[in-house]
PyMOL commands that place a pseudoatom at each C-alpha (Angstrom):
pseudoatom trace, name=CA, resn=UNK, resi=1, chain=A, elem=C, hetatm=0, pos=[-1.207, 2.241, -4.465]
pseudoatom trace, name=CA, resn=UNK, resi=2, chain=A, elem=C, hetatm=0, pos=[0.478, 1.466, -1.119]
pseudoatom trace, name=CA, resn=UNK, resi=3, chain=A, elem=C, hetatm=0, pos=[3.736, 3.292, -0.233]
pseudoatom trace, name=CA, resn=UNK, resi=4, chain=A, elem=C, hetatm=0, pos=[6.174, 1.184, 0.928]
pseudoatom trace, name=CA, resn=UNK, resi=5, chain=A, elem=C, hetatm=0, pos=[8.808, 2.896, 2.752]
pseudoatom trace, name=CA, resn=UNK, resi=6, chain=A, elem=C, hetatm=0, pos=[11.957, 1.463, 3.401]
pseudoatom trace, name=CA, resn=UNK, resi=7, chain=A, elem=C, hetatm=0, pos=[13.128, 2.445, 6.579]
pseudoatom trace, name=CA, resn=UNK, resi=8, chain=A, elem=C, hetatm=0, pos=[11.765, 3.572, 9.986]
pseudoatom trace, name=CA, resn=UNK, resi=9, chain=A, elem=C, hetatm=0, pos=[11.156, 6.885, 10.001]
pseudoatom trace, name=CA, resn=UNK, resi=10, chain=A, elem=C, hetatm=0, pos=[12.741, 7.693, 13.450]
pseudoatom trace, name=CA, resn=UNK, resi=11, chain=A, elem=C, hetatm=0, pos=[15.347, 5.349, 13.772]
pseudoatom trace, name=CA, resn=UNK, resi=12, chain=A, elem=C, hetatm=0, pos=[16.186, 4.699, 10.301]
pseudoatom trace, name=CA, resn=UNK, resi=13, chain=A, elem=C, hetatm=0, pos=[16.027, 0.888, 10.877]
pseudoatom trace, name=CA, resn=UNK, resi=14, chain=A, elem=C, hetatm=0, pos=[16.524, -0.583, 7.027]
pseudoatom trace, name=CA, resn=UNK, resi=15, chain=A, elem=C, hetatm=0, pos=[12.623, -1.840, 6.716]
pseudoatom trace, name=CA, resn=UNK, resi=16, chain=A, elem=C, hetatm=0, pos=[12.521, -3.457, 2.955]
pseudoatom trace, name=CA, resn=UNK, resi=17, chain=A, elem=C, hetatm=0, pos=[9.404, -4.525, 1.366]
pseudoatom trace, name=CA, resn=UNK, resi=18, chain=A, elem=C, hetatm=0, pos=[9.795, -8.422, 2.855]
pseudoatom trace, name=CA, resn=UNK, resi=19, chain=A, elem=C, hetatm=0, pos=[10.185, -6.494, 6.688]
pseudoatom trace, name=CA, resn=UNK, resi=20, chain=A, elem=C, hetatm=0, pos=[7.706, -8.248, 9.440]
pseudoatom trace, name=CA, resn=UNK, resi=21, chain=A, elem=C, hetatm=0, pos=[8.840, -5.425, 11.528]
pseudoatom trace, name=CA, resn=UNK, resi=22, chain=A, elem=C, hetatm=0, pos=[7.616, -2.411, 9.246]
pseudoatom trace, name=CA, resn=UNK, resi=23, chain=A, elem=C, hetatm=0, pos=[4.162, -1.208, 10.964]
pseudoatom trace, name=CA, resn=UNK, resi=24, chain=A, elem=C, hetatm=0, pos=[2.062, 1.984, 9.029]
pseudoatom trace, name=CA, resn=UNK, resi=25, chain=A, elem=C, hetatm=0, pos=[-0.608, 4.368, 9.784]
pseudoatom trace, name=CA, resn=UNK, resi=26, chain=A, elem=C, hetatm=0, pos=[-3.474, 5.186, 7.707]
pseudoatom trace, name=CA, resn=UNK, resi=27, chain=A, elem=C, hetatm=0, pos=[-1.470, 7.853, 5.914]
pseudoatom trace, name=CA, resn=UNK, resi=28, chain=A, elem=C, hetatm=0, pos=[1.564, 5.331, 5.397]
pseudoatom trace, name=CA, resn=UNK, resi=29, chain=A, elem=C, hetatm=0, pos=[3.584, 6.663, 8.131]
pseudoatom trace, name=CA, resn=UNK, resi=30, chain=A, elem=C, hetatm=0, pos=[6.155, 3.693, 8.320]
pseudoatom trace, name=CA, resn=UNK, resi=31, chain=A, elem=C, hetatm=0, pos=[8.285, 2.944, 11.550]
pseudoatom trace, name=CA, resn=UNK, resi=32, chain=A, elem=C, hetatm=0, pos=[9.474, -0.028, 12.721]
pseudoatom trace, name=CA, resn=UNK, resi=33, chain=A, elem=C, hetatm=0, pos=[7.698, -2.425, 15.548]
pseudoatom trace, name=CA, resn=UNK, resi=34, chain=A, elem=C, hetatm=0, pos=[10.325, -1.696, 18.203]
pseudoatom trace, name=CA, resn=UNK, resi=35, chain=A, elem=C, hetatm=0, pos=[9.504, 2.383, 17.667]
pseudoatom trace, name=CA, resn=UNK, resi=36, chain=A, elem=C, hetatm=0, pos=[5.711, 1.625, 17.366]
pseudoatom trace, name=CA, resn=UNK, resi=37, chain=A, elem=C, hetatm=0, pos=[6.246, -0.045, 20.745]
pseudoatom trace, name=CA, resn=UNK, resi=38, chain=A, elem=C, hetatm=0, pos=[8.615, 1.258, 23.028]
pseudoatom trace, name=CA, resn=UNK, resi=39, chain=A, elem=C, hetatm=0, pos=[8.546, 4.978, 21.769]
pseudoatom trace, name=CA, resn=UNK, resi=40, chain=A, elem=C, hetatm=0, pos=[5.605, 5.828, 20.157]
pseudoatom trace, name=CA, resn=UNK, resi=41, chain=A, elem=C, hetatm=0, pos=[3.337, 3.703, 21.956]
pseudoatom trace, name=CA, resn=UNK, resi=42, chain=A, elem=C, hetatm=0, pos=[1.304, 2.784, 19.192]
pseudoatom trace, name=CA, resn=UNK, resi=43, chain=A, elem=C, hetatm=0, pos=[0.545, 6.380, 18.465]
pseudoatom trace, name=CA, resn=UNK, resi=44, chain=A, elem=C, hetatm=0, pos=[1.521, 8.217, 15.500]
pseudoatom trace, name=CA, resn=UNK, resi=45, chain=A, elem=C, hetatm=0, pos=[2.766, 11.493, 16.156]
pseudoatom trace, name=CA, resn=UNK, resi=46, chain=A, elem=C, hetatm=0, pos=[2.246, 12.530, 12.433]
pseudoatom trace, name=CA, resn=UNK, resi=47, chain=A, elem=C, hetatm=0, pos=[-1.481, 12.068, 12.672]
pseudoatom trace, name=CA, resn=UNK, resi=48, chain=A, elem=C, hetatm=0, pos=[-2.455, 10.349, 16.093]
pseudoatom trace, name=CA, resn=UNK, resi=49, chain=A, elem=C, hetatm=0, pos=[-3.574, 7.217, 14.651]
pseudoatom trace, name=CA, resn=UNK, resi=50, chain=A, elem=C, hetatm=0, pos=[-2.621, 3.482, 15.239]
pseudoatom trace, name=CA, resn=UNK, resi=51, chain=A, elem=C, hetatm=0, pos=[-0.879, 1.414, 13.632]
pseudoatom trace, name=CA, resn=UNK, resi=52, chain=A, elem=C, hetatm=0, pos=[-0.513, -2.285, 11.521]
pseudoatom trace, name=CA, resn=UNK, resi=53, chain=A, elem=C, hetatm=0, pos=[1.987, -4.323, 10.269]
pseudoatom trace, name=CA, resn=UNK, resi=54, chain=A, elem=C, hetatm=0, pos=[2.907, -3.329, 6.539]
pseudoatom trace, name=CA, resn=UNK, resi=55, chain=A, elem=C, hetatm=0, pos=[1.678, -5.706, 4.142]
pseudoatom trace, name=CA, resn=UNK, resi=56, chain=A, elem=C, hetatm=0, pos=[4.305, -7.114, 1.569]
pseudoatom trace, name=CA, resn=UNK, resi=57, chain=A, elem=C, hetatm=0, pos=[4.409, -6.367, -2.101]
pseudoatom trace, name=CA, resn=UNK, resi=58, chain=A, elem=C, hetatm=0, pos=[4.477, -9.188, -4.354]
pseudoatom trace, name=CA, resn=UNK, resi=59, chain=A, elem=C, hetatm=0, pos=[7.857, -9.329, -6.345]
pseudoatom trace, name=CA, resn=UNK, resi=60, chain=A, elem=C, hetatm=0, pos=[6.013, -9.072, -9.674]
pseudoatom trace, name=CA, resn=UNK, resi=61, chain=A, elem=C, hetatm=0, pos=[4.325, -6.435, -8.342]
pseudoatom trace, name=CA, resn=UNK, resi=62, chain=A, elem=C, hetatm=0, pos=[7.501, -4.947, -6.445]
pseudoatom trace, name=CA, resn=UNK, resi=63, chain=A, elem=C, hetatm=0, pos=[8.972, -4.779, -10.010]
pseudoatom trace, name=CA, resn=UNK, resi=64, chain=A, elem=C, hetatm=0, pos=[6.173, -3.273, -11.913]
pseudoatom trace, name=CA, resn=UNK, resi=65, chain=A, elem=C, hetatm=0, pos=[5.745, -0.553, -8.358]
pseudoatom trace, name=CA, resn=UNK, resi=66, chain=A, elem=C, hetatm=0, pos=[9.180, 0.075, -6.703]
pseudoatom trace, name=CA, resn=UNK, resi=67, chain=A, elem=C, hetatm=0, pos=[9.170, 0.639, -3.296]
pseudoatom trace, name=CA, resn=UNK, resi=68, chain=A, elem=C, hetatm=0, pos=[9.790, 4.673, -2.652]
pseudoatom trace, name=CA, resn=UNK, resi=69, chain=A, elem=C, hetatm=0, pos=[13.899, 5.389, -3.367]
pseudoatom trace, name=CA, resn=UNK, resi=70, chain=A, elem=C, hetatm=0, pos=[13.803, 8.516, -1.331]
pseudoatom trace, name=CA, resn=UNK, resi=71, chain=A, elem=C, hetatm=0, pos=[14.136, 8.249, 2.631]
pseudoatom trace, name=CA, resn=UNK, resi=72, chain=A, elem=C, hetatm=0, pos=[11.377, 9.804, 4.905]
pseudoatom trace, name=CA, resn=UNK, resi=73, chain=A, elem=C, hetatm=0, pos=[13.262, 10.528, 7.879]
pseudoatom trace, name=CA, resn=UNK, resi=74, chain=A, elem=C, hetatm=0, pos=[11.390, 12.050, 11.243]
pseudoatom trace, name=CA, resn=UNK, resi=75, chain=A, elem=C, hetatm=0, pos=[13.309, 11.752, 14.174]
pseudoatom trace, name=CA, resn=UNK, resi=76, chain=A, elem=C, hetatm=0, pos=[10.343, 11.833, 16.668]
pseudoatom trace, name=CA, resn=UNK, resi=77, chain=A, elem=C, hetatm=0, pos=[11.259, 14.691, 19.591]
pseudoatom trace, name=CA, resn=UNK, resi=78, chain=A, elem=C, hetatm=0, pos=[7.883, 14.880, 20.385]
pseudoatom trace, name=CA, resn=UNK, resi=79, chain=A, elem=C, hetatm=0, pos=[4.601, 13.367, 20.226]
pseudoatom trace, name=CA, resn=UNK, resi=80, chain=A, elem=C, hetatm=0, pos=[1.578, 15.579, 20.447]
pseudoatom trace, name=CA, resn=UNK, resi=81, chain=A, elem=C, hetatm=0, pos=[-0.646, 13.088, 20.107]
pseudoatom trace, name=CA, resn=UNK, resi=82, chain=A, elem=C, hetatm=0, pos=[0.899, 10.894, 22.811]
pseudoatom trace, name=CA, resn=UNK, resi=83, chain=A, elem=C, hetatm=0, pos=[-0.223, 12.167, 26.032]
pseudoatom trace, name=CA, resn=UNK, resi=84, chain=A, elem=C, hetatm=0, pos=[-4.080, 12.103, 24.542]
pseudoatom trace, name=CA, resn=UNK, resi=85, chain=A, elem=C, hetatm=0, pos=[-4.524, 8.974, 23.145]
pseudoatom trace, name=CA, resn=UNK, resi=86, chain=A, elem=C, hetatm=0, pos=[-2.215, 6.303, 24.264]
pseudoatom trace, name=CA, resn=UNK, resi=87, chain=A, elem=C, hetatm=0, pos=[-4.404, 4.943, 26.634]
pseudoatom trace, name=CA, resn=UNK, resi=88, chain=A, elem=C, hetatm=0, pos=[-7.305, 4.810, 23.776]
pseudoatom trace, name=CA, resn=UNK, resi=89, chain=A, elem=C, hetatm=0, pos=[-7.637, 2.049, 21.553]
pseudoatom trace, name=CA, resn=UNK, resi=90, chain=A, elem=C, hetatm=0, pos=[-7.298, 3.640, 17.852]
pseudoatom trace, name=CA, resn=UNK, resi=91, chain=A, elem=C, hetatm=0, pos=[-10.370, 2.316, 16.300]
pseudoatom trace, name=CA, resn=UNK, resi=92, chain=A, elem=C, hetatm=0, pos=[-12.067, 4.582, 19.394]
pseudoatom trace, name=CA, resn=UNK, resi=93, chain=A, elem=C, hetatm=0, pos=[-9.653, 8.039, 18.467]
for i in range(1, 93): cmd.bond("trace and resi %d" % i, "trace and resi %d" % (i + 1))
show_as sticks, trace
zoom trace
């Protein structure tokens, strides 16, 4: 089951599960798309993958599977993976 995370993980934008702005990584890393773009450069510096836009729970679904209560917060200071990949499309990492 999907993760959703309700805020962006460096800039703690408020991201709830109806968001167009929350974008993930394959491990559900969850930032928001004006992080994704203008700091992180679509590259996650928890894993070095891309990243999509978050799909949206259905509200049955939403109350049946809350979306996670407990903040993830990660100021990013540094990305590791930056330097390496942002000029290489994700699907090519």
């Amino acid at each position: 089951m999907l993760e959703i995370r309700t805020t962006c993980e460096n800039c703690q934008k408020a991201l709830p599960n109806h968001s167009d702005e929350a974008m993930i990584c394959t491990y559900e890393c969850t930032f928001c798309k004006e992080c994704v773009e203008q700091v992180l450069l679509n590259v996650c510096p928890n894993c070095g993958g891309g990243f999509e836009k978050r799909p949206t729970r259905p509200k049955d679904e939403l109350r049946q599977n809350p979306a996670r209560k407990d903040q993830v917060i990660k100021p990013v200071k540094e990305n590791k993976f930056l330097a390496k990949f942002k000029n290489i499309d994700p699907r090519d990492r």
